[in-house]
N, C-alpha and C positions, 0 to 999 in steps of 0.2 A: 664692685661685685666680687663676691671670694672666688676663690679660686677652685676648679673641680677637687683637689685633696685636700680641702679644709678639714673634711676629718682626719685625714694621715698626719697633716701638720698637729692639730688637736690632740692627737693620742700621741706621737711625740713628744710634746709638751707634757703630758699629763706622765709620761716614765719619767722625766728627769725632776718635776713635783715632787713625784711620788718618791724618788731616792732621797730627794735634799727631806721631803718629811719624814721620814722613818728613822733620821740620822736626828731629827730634832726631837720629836716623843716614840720611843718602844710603843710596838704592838702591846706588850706587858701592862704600859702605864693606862691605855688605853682600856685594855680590859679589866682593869683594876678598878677604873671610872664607869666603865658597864654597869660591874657587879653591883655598884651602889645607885642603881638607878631603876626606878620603876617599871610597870610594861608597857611594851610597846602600844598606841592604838592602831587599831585594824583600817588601813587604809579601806579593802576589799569592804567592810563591814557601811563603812561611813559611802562610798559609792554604790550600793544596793538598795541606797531608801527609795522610798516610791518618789518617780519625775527624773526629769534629767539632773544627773549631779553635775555639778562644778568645781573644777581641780582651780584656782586663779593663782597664776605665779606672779611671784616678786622676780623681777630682773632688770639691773640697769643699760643694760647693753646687749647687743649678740654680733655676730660677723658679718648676719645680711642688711641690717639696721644701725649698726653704729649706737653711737649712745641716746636710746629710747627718754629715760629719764634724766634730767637733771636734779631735780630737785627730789632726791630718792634720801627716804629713811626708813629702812624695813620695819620697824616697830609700828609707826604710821600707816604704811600700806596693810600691813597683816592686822591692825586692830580695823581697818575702814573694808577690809573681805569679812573679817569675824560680825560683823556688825551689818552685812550684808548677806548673810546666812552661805558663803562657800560653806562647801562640805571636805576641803582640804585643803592645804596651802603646797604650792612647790616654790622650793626655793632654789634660785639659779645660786651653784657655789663655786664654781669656775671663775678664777679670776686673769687670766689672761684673754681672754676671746670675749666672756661676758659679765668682766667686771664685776662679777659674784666674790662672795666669801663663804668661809663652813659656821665662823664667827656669829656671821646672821642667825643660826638656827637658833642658838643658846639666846639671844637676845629677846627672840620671839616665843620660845618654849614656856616660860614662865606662864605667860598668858592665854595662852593658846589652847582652846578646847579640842579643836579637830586635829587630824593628823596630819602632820607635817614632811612632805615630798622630799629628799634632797636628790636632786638633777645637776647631773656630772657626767661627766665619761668617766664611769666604775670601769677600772680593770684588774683591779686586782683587790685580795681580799685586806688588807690595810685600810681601804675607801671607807669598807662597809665598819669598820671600828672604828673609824671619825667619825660617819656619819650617826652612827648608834651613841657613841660617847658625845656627840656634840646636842643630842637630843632629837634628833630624826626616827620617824616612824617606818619609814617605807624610803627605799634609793629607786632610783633609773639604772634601769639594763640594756643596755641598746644591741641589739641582736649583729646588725652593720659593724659594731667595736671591734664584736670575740669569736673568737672562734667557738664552735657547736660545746665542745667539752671544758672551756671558759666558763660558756653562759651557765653550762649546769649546774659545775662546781659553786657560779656567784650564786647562785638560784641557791642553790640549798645552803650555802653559808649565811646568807641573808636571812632564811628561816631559825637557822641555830640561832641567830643573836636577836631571835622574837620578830625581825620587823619582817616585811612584804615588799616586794618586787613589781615597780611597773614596766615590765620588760614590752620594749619598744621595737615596729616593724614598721616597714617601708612597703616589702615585695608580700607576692605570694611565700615564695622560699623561706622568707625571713618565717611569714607566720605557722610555716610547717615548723621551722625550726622551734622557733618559740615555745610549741605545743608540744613537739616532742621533748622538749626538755622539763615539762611540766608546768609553766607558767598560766597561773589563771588570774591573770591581770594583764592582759594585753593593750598597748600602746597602740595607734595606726597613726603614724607623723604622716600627712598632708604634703612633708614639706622633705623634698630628697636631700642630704644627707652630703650631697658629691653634687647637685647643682645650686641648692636652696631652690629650686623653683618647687611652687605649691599648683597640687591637684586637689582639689575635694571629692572627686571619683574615684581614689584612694583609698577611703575609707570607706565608700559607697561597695567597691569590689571586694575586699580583705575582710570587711565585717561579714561578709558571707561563710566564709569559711572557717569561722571560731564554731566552736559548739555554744549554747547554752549558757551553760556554766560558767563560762569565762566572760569575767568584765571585759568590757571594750571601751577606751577611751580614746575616744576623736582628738586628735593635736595639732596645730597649727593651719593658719589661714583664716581663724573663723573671725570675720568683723560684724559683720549683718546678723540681724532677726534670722534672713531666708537660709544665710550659712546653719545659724543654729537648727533652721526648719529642715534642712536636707540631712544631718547626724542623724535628728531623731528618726526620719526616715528609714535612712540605714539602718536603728536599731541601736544604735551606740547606748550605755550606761553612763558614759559622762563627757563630758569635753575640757580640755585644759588650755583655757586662755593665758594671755600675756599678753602679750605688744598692744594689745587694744587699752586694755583696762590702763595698761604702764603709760600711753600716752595720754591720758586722762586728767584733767587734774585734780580728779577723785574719782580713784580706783571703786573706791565701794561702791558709789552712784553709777557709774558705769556698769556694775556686774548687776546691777539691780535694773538698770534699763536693758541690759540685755536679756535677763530671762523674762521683765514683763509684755517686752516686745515694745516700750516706748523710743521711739528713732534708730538710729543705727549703733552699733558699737564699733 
């Protein structure tokens, strides 16, 4: 079971990443590789078609599971979601905690019609030039990471480089924060941050208090039909699976029995 500061450890690791990278490619090289790259797609856009949308990530690990997949080749998993109609992909690119890469994004872009998530702990604006230069549409902002004047700064740098933000909450607090910093693509993780234990009353409470306007994406816990039946309850615009689909031994079959309601996911 992790430990209550798994994110403190996490974002430790993620400074000294982020030094050893900056010393291997310049910010410069990075945005040299932007300039010659097309536009971003609209996450926000691809999550507002009519029904619930589906975020389906690739990940081979995490801290409260261990290693979910064995048999993992992100090319395979992202053609068997495309083929299963998600309406985006996240990719887990953390590789210390959950055995991600940034590497995955480029492999999958080529082919890839929908908009592609990169999910990390962004802290700083470097992330968001990998993530852009690597072929990412849209990063994670976790409101728990940054500080209030953080999250705004990533918020609006995320925009200059075309893509979109699915800035992530827990608490009430977070989602005031979130809001005030402009974010209209709000995350609601299920799943706290400092224990891993999962609520689904969570998103059931916090969906309350977004306006309108703002996506809502239901995150973690959901395995059941009745889990998918309580979001839509709540109102959520979409939900983003993993650990379900990743234990599968086809992810796309999976994401297809779970929205037509055949057995459990």
């Amino acid at each position: 079971m992790p430990t209550p500061n798994i994110l403190q450890k996490i974002l430790a690791q993620k400074t000294l990443e982020i030094a050893a990278a900056k010393n291997t490619i310049s910010a410069q090289e990075l945005q040299a590789r932007i300039a010659l790259m097309g536009p971003a797609r609209s996450l926000r856009d691809a999550l507002q078609r009519n029904g619930l949308s589906v975020i389906a990530e690739i990940k081979k690990a995490s801290p409260s599971a261990g290693v979910i997949r064995e048999n993992f080749n992100p090319p395979e998993i992202a053609r068997s979601y495309i083929n299963a109609s998600a309406d985006a992909i996240s990719m887990l690119t953390d590789e210390k905690f959950f055995h991600g890469s940034l590497a995955y994004i480029p492999q999958i872009r080529p082919f890839t019609p929908i908009p592609i998530l990169r999910k990390d702990f962004i802290i700083d604006r470097y992330q968001l030039l990998e993530a852009r230069a690597a072929g990412a549409d849209a990063v994670l902002l976790i409101v728990a990471a940054l500080e209030k004047a953080q999250l705004r700064d990533l918020l609006r740098q995320t925009r200059e480089l075309g893509m979109e933000a699915l800035v992530e909450t827990h608490t009430a607090a977070e989602m005031d924060i979130a809001l005030d910093a402009g974010a209209d693509i709000i995350g609601i993780n299920n799943r706290s941050l400092e224990t891993f234990q999962i609520d689904l009353a969570t998103t059931e409470q916090l969906a309350l208090l977004a306006p309108e306007s703002v996506v809502i994406v239901a995150e973690s816990g959901l395995h059941t039909r009745d889990d998918v039946q309580r979001m839509i309850a709540a109102g959520v615009d979409a939900i983003l699976v993993g650990t379900h689909f990743m234990k599968s031994p086809d992810p796309g079959a999976a994401l297809q029995a779970f929205l037509s309601g055949r057995g459990e996911c």
